[in-house]
RODO-2510 file (C-alpha; in nm, 4 decimals, decimal comma):
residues 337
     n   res          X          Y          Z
     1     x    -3,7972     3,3308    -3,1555
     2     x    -3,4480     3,4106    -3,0815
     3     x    -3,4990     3,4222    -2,7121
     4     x    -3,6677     3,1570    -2,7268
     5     x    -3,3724     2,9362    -2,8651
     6     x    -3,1338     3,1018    -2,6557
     7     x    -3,3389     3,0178    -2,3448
     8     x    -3,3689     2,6349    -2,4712
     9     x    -2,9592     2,6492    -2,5843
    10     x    -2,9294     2,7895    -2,1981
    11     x    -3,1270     2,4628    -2,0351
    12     x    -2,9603     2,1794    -2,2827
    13     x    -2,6148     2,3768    -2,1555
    14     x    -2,7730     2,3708    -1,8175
    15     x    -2,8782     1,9771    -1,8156
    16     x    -2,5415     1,8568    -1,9576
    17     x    -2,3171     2,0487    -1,7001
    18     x    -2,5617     1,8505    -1,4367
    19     x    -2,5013     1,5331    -1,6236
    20     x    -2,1340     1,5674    -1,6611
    21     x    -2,1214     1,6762    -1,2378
    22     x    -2,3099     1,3414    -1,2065
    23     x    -2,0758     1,1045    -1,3629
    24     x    -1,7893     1,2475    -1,2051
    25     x    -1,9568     1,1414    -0,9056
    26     x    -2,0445     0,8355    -0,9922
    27     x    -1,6344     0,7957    -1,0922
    28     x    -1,5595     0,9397    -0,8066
    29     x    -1,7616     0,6949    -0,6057
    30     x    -1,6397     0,3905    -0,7596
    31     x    -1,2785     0,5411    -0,6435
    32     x    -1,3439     0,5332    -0,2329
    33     x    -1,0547     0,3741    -0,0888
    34     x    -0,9822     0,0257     0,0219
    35     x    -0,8659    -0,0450     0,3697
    36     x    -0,5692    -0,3322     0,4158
    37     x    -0,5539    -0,4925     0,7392
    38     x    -0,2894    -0,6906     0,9147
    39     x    -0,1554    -0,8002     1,2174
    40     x     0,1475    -0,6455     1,3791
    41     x     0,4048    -0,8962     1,3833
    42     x     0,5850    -1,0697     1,0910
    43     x     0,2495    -1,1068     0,8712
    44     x     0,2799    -0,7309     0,8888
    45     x     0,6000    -0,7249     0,7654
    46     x     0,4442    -0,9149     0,4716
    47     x     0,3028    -0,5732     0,3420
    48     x     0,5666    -0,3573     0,4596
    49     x     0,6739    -0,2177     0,1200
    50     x     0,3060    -0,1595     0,0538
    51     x     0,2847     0,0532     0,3377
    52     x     0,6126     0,2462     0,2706
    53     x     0,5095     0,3167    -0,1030
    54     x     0,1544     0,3785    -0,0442
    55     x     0,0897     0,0727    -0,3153
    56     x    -0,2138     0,0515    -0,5076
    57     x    -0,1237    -0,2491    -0,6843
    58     x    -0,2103    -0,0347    -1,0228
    59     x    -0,5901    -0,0247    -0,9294
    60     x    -0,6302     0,3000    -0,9317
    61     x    -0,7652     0,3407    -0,5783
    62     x    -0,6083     0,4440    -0,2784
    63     x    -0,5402     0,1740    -0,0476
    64     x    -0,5752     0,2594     0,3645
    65     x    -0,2807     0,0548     0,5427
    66     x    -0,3482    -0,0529     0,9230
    67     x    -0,1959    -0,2679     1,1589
    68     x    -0,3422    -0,3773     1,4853
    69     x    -0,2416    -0,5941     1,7464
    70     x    -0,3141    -0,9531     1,6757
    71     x    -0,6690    -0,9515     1,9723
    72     x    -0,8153    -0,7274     1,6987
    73     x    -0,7561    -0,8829     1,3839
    74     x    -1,0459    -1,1313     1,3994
    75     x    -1,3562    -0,8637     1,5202
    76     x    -1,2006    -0,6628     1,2227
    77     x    -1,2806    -0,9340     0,9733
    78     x    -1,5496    -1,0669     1,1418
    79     x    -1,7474    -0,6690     1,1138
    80     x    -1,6532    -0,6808     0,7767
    81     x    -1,4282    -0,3780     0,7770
    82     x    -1,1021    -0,4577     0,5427
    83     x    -1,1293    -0,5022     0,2064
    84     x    -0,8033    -0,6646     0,2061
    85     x    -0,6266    -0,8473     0,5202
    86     x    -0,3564    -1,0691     0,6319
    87     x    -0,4659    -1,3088     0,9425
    88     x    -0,4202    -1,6420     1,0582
    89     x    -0,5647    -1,9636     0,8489
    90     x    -0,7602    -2,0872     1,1605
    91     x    -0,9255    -1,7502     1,2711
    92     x    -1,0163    -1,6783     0,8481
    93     x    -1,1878    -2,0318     0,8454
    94     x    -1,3692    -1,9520     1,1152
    95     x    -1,4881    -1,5836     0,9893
    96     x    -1,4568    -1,5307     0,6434
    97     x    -1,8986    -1,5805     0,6551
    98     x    -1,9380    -1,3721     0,9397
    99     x    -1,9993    -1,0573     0,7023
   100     x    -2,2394    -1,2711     0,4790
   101     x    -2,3640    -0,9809     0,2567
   102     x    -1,9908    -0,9831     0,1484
   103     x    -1,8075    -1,2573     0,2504
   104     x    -1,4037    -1,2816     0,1979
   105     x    -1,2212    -1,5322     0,0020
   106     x    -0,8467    -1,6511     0,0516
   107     x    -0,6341    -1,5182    -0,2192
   108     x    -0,2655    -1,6923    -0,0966
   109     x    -0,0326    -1,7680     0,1643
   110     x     0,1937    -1,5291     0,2738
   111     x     0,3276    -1,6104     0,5787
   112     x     0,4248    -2,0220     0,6505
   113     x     0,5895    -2,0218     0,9865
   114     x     0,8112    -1,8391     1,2311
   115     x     0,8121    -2,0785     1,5418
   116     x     1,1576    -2,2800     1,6424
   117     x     1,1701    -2,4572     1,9642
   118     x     1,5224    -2,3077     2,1670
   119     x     1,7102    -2,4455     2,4617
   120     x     2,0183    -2,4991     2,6014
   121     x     1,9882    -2,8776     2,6253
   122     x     2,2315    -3,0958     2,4480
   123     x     2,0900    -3,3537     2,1696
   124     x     1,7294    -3,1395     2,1517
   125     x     1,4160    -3,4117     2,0055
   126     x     1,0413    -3,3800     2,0604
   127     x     1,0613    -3,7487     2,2532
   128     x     1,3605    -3,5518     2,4819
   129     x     1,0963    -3,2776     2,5888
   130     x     0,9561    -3,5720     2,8279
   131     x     1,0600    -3,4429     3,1776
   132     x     1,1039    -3,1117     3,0960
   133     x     0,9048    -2,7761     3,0548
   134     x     0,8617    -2,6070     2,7569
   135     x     0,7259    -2,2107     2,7812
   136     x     0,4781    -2,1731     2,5115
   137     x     0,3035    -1,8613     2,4114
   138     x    -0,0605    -1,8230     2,2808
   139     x    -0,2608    -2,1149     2,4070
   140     x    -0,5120    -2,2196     2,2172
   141     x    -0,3733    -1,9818     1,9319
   142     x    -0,1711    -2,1042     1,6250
   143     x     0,1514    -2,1493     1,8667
   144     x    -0,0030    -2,4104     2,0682
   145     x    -0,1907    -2,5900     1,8211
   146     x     0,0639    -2,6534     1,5771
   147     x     0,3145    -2,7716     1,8320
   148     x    -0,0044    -2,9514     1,9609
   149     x     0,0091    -3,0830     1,5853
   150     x     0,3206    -3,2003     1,5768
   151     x     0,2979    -3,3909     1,9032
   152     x     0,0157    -3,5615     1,7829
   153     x     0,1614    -3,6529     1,4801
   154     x     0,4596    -3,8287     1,6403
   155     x     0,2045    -3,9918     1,9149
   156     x     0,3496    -3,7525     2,1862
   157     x    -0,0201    -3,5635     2,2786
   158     x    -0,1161    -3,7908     2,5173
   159     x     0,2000    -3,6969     2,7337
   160     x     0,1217    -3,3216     2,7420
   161     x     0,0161    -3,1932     3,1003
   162     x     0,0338    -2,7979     3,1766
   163     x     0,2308    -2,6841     3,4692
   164     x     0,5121    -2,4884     3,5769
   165     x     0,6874    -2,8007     3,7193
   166     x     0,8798    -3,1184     3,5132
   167     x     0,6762    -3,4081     3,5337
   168     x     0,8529    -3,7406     3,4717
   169     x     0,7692    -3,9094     3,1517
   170     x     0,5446    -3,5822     3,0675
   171     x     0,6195    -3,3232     2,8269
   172     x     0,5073    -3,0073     3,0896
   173     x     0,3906    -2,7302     2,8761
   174     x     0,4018    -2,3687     3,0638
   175     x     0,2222    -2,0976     2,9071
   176     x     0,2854    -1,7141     2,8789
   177     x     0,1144    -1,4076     2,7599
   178     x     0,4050    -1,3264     2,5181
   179     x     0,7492    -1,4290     2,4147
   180     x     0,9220    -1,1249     2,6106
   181     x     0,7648    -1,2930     2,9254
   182     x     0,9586    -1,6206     2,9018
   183     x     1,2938    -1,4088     2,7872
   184     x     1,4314    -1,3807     3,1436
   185     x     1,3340    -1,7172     3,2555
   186     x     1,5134    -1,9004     3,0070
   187     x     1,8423    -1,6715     3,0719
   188     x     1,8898    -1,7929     3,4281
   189     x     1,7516    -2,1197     3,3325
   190     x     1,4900    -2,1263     3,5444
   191     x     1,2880    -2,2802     3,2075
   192     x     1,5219    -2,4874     2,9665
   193     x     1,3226    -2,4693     2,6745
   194     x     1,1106    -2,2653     2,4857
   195     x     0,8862    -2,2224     2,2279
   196     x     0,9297    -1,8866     2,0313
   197     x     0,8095    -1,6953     1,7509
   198     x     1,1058    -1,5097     1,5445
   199     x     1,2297    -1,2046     1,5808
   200     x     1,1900    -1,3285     1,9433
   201     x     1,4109    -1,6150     1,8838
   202     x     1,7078    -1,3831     1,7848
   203     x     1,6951    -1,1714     2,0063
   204     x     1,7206    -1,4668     2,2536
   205     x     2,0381    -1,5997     2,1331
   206     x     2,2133    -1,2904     1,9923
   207     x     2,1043    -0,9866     2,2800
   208     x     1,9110    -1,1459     2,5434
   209     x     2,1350    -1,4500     2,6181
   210     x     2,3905    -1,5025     2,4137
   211     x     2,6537    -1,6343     2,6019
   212     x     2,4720    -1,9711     2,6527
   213     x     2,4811    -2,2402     2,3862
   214     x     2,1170    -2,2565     2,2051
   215     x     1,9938    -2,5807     2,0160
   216     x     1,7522    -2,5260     1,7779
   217     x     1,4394    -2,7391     1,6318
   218     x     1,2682    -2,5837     1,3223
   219     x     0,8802    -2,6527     1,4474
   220     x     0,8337    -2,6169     1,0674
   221     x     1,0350    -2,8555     0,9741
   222     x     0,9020    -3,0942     1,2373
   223     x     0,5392    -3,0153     1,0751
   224     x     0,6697    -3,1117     0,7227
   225     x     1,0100    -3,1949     0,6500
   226     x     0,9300    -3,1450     0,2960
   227     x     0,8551    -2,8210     0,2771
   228     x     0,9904    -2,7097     0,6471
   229     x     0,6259    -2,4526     0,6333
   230     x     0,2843    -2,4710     0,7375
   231     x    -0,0001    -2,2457     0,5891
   232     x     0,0016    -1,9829     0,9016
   233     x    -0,1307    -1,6359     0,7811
   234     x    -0,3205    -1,5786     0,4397
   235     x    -0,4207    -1,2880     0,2236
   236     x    -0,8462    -1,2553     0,2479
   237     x    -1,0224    -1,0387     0,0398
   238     x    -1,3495    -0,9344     0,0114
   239     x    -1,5624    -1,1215    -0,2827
   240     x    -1,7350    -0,7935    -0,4268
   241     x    -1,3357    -0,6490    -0,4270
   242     x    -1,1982    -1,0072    -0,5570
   243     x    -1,4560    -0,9667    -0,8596
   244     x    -1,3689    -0,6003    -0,9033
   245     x    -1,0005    -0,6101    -0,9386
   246     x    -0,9651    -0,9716    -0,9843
   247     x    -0,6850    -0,8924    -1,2419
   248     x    -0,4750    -0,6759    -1,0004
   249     x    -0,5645    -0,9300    -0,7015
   250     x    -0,4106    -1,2331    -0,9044
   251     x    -0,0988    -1,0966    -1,0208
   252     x    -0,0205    -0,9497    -0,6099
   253     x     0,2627    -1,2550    -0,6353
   254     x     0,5244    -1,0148    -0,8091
   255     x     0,4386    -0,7751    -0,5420
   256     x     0,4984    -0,9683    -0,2557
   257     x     0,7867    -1,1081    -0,3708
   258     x     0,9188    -0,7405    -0,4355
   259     x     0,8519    -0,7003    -0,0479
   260     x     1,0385    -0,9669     0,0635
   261     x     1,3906    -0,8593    -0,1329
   262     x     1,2857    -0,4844     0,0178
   263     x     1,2421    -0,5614     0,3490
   264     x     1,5717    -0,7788     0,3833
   265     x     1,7529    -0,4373     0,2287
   266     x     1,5697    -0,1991     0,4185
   267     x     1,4745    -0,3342     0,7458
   268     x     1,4348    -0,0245     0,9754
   269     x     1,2313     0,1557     0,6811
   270     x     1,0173    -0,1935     0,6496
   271     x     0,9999    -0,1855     1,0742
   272     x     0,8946     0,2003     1,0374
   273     x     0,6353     0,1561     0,7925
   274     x     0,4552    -0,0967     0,9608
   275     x     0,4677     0,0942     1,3130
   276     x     0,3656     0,4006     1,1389
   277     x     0,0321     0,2750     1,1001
   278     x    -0,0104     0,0990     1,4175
   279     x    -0,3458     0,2886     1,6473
   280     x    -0,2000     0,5274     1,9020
   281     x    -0,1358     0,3813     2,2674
   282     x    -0,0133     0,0078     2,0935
   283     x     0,3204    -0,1080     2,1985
   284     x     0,4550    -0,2176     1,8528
   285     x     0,6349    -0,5767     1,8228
   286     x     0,8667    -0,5371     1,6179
   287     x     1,1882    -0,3286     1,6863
   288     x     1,4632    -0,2314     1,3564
   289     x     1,7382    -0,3563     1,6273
   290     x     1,6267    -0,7417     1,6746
   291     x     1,5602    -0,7544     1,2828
   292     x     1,8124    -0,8357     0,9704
   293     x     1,8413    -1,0630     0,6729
   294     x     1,8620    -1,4200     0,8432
   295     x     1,5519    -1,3032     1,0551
   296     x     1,3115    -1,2301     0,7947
   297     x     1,4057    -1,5810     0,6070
   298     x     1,3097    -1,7804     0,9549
   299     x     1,0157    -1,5981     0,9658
   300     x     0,9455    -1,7797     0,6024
   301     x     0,7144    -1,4910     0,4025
   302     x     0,6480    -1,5562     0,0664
   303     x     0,3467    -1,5844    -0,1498
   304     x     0,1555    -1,8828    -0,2362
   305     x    -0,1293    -1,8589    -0,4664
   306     x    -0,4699    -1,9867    -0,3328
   307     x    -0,5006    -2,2579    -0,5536
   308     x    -0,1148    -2,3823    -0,5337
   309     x    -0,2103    -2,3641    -0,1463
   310     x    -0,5185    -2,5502    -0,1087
   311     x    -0,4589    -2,8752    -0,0435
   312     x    -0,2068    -2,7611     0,2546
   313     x    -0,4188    -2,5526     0,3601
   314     x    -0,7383    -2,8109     0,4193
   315     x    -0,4597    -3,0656     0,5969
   316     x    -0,3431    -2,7743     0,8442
   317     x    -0,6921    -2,7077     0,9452
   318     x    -0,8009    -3,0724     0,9992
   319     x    -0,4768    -3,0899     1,1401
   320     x    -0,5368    -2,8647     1,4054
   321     x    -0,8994    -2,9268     1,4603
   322     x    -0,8012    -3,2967     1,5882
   323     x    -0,6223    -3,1170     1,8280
   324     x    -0,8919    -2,8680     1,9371
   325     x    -1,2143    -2,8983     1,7860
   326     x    -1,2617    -2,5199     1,8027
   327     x    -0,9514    -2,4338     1,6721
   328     x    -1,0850    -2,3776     1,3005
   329     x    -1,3433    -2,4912     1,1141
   330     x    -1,3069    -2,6903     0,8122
   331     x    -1,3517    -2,5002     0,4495
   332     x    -1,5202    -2,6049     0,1093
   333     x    -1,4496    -2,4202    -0,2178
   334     x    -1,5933    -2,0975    -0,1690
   335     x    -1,3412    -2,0300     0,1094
   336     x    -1,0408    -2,0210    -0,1903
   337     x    -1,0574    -1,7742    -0,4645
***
């Protein structure tokens, strides 16, 4: 008899050290990490501090920081693999079904507009651009469209023809791959204006060319004088994530505005951070030497909650989509958490 209850002391000991192995699994399951996407560039500056502290905005799970160049950021969220990513309003309205099993839902604003038009023309307007060419970078990308926007908004569109030479009465727009591209030109003034993102811009006037005399036009502040922003890169996140940590997710506002205060004190550790995660063989964007305090305010991050957001949000897009019909697609509710 006593064997016998030692033997049936030995399997109850037996099934609850199996049962106890299995719920740390399960834990341990419910703890695989998250990834966080963004583009390299100033939405990745966005999450800079996140990157440098490893941030798990007190979920408990460890969070997997990349940055990619800005061609990948869309097939990333259109296969579904960040949990959490930063990417431009048009290419999220576009994708955020593609995954449909999961699809992603737009959290805030972060980033609302880093674009200024330069030259060294006297008495700079949008109805002055007529005879002249303006180097633009990204066509058919955010760039374009929104100067696109703003042309059509002061009934200026219809005078846009592409070209690399001034066309009288025509606002001649000449395209390039990238803002370092157009750099040179508009030093020996073979092109008199441009259209650049920051920390392009500065490093225009202050390193590139700064001898000549630069006027400036805010393109935000053409868009809306109000709030001298536009909705450009948002915060997705994955629904089944959004439901999971939906407390954590909500209050990421304190966070990013902890970023933005970091990076303007600590802008080669914010510029290393973000190029330490960057995929081997990528040229990064952003360099610590073309960055400082007046440079991260032009590039205007700050977070804007999803709801505060909406409304701008729909009038970019439709904005946009008069422009270029497949420039975005319009949202309903579901695409706003």
């Amino acid at each position: 008899m006593k064997k016998l209850f030692a033997l049936l002391f030995a399997l109850m000991l037996a099934f609850s050290s199996f049962a106890l192995v299995s719920c740390e699994q399960v834990e341990s399951g419910e703890k695989t990490p998250l990834s966080f996407y963004a583009p390299d560039g100033a939405p990745a500056l966005s999450i800079a501090k996140f990157i440098n502290d490893k941030e798990d905005f007190d979920t408990g799970v460890e969070i997997n920081y990349n940055v990619v160049s800005s061609s990948v950021i869309g097939p990333t969220m259109a296969k579904g693999d960040a949990d959490l990513m930063v990417i431009p309003v048009n290419a999220a309205s576009k994708l955020y079904k593609a995954n449909a099993s999961d699809p992603y839902v737009m959290t805030a604003v972060v980033t609302h507009g880093n674009l200024y038009i330069a030259s060294t023309e006297e008495n700079l307007t949008l109805e002055g651009l007529k005879g002249k060419v303006i180097g633009v970078i990204g066509q058919g990308l955010v760039p374009d469209l929104t100067l696109r926007a703003v042309l059509k908004d002061n009934d200026l569109l219809d005078d846009v023809v592409e070209g690399d030479t001034a066309t009288d009465g025509k606002i001649t727009i000449r395209y390039f791959a990238q803002a370092p591209d157009m750099l040179p030109l508009l030093k020996q003034g073979k092109l008199t204006v441009g259209l650049l993102p920051e920390p392009a811009l500065t490093n225009l006037t202050t390193k590139v060319a700064p001898d000549k005399t630069w006027n400036i036009l805010d393109l935000q502040e053409l868009y809306d004088a109000e709030t001298k922003a536009y909705p450009q890169a948002v915060l997705m996140v994955k629904k089944s994530v959004y439901n999971k940590f939906k407390t954590q997710i909500v209050a990421l506002g304190d966070y990013f505005a902890s970023n933005l205060t970091w990076i303007k004190e600590n802008t080669e550790q914010a510029v290393t951070a973000v190029n330490s995660v960057l995929p081997d063989g990528v040229t990064p964007s952003l360099n610590a030497n073309a960055i400082n305090a007046q440079v991260i305010d032009n590039c205007k991050i700050y977070y804007q909650s999803s709801s505060d957001a909406k409304q701008q949000v729909i009038e970019y897009l439709n904005k946009i989509i008069a422009v270029s019909s497949d420039a975005a697609k319009a949202v309903s509710d579901d695409f706003f958490a």
